[in-house]
N, C-alpha and C positions, 0 to 999 in steps of 0.2 A: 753358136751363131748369135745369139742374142747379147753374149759378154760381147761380142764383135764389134755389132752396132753401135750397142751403149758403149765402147771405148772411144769409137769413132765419132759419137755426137760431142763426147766429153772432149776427147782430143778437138774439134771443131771449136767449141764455145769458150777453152781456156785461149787458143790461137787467136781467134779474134776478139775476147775482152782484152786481152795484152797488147795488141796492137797498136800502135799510137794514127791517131785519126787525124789527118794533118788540115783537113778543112778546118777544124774547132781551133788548131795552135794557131791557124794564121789570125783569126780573128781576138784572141784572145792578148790581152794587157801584157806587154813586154817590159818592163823600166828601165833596158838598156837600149830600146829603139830609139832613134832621135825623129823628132819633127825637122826635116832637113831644110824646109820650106818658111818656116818663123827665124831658125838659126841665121837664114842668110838675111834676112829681113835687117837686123842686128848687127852686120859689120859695120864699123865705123866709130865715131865722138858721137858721143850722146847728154847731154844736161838731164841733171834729176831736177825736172821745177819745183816739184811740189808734192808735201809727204803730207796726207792728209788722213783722217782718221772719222771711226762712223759714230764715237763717243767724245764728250767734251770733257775737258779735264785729265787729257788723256798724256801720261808721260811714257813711251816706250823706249828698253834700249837696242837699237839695229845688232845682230851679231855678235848680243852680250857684252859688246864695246861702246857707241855711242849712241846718244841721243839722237833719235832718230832725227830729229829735224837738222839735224847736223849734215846728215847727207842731204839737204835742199839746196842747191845750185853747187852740187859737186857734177867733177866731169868722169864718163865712163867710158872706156874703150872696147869693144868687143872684137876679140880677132876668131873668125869662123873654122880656118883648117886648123887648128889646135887646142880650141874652146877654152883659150888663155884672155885674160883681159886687167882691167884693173881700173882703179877711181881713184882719184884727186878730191879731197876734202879740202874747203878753204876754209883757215882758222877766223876765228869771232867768237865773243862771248865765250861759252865755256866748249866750245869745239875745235877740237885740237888739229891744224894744219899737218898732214900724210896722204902718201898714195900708198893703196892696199892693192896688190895682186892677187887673183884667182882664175877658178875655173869654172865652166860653167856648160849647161845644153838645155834643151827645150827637150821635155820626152814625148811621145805621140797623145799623151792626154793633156800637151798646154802648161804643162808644170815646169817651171823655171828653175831649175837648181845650180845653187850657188856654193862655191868651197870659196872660203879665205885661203889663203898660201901665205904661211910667215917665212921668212927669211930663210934658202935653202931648202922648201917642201917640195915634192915632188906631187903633182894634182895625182896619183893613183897611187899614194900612202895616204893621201886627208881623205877620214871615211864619214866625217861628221859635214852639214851643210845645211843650207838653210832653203827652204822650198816656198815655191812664190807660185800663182796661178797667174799665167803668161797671158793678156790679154792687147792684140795687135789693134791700134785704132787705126794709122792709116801707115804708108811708106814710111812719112815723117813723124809718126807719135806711138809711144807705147803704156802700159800702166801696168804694172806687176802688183798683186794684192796677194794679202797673206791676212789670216785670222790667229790672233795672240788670244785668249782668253774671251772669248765675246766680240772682240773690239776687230773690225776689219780697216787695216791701214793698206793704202793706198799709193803706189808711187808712180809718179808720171813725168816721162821722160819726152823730150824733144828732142832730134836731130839734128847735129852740129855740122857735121859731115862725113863724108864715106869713107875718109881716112882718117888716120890718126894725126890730132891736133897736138903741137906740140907746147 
């Protein structure tokens, strides 16, 4: 009688530590949930005004490729049902005139990730990307910050329009 019991409490306590507790997963950090709410925010032409940085003397390169102030008054398109988009760099000085295609989403902690696409990628073969903390100022303005080594740069975008400017 007593193996009984004590099989019974044992059978009990493995049953229910195994169980998965679905109050704790909803609440818990997903990185494939999207912020669907910032995403739509972000359809349209957007201007990057202004790359700004929290140290002086400060040279950064955006996406291993260029100098960061290079993207300053580049154009950005964001298209929402495919999280496809891309930027227009205007050349000057030593920044080289291209549009760059990519991918991109807000996850539900405000983080903006970004894939470059070179010629013929497909956005779910590129597994590398660049991550940015999504901060919404108003309809029309946004600023994405990221920390390189100490140094927190800054990027601040303005609204061109709701569609894509040709």
């Amino acid at each position: 009688m007593k193996n009984l019991i004590f099989t019974g409490i044992v059978s009990l306590f493995l049953f229910y530590s195994c169980a998965s507790n679905n109050s704790s997963s909803d609440s818990s950090y997903n990185p494939h949930k999207m912020n669907t709410g910032s995403q739509k925010e972000l359809i349209g032409t957007w201007n990057l005004d202004n790359v700004s940085y929290s140290e002086d003397l400060v040279k950064v390169k955006a996406f291993d490729l260029y100098d960061a102030q290079c993207l300053k008054n580049s154009t950005w398109f964001f298209v929402n049902n495919n999280h496809t988009g891309n930027f227009t760099l205007n050349s000057g000085g030593e920044c080289p005139s291209s549009t760059q295609n990519f991918t991109w989403y807000i996850d539900q902690q405000n983080m903006f990730i970004l894939k470059l696409l070179g010629e013929g990628d497909k956005a779910r073969k590129v597994t590398t990307g660049t991550t940015y903390l999504f901060q919404s100022i108003s309809e029309n303005e946004f600023t994405l910050t990221q920390q390189i080594s100490g140094v927190k740069i800054a990027y601040h975008f303005t609204k061109l329009s709701s569609k894509k400017i040709n």
